[in-house]
Every structure is written in C-alpha cells, then in structure tokens.
C-alpha positions as CSV (number, residue, x, y, z in Angstrom):
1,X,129.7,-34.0,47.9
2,X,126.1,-33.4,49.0
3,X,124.8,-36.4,50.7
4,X,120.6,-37.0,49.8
5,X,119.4,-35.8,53.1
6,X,121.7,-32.5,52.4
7,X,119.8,-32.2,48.6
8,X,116.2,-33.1,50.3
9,X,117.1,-30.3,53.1
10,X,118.1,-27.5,50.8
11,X,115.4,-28.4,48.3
12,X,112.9,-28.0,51.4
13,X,114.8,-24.6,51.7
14,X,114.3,-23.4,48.8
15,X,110.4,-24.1,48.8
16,X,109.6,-22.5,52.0
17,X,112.1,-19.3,50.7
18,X,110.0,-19.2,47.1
19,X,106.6,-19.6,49.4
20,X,107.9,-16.9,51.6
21,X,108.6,-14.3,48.7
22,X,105.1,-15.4,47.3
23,X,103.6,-14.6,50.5
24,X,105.1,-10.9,51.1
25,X,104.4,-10.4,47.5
26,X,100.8,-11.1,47.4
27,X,100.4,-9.4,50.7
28,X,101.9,-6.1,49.4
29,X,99.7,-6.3,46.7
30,X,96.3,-6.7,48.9
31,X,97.7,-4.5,51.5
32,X,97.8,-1.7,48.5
33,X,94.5,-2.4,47.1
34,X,93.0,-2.3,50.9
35,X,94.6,0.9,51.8
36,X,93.4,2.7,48.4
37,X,90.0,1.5,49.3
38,X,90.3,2.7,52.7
39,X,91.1,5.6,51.7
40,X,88.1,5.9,49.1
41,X,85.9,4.9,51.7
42,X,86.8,7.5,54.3
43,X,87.0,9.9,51.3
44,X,83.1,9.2,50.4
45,X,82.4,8.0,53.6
46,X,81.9,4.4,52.5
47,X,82.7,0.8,54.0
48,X,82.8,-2.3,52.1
49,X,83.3,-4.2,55.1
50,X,81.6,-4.4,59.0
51,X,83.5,-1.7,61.6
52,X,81.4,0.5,63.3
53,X,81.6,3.5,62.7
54,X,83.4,5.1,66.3
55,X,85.9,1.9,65.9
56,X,86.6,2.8,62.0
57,X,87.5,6.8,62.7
58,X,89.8,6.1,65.7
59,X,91.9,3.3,63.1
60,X,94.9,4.9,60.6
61,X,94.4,3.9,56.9
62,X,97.2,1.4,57.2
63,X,95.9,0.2,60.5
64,X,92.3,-0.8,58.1
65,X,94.8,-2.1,55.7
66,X,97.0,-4.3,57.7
67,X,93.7,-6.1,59.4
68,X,91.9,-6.6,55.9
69,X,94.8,-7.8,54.5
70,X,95.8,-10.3,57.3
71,X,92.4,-12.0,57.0
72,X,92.3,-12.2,53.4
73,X,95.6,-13.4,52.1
74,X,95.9,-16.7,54.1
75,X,93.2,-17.8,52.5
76,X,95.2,-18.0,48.8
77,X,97.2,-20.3,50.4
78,X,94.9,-22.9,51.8
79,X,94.5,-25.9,49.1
C-alpha cells in the first residue's frame, strides 16, 4: 500500500519526467529550425543574429545551432 508521501514523491516524478520530455522536445524542434537557418544564412551569406564574421566561419552548422538554441529555449519555460 502506497503511503501519501510515496503518492506525493511519484507524482513529483512524474512532473519533472513529463517536463523533461517537453524540454528535449521543444529543443529538437528549435535546434531544427536554427540549424536550417544556419544553413540559409551561410548559403546567402546572411545572419539573423550578432557573430562576427571570422567567429561565425570557424563554427559547424550544429555548433550555430546548439548555441541559439540553448539561449532561446529556456526562456519558454520561465512563467
């Protein structure tokens, strides 16, 4: 029999697992969209965003991708 602190635990489990799969999922998503336009940008030699120009060529795609993306998606989750 599940005593209430073992319910309140594995609900609290559960939450931090759903926020967790919300997370990757939304990060995958933005780390998609970033690398397409990374990839656009270097194509037409565009930027959307500050790098300089010596510090953007020596960066991969995903490299441009991964950074964009870990500065943008923490903010869905604040509020």
């Amino acid at each position: 029999m599940r005593t209430k602190r073992n319910r309140v635990e594995h609900a609290r489990s559960n939450a931090r697992e759903n926020e967790s799969w919300e997370y990757r999922t939304i990060y995958a998503w933005c780390f998609s969209v970033f690398y397409l336009t990374a990839a656009v940008g270097r194509i037409f030699k565009w930027k959307w965003y500050d790098f300089p120009i010596q510090e953007r060529s020596k960066k991969s795609l995903s490299d441009e991708a991964h950074e964009v993306a870990d500065t943008i998606v923490p903010y869905v989750f604040m509020g």
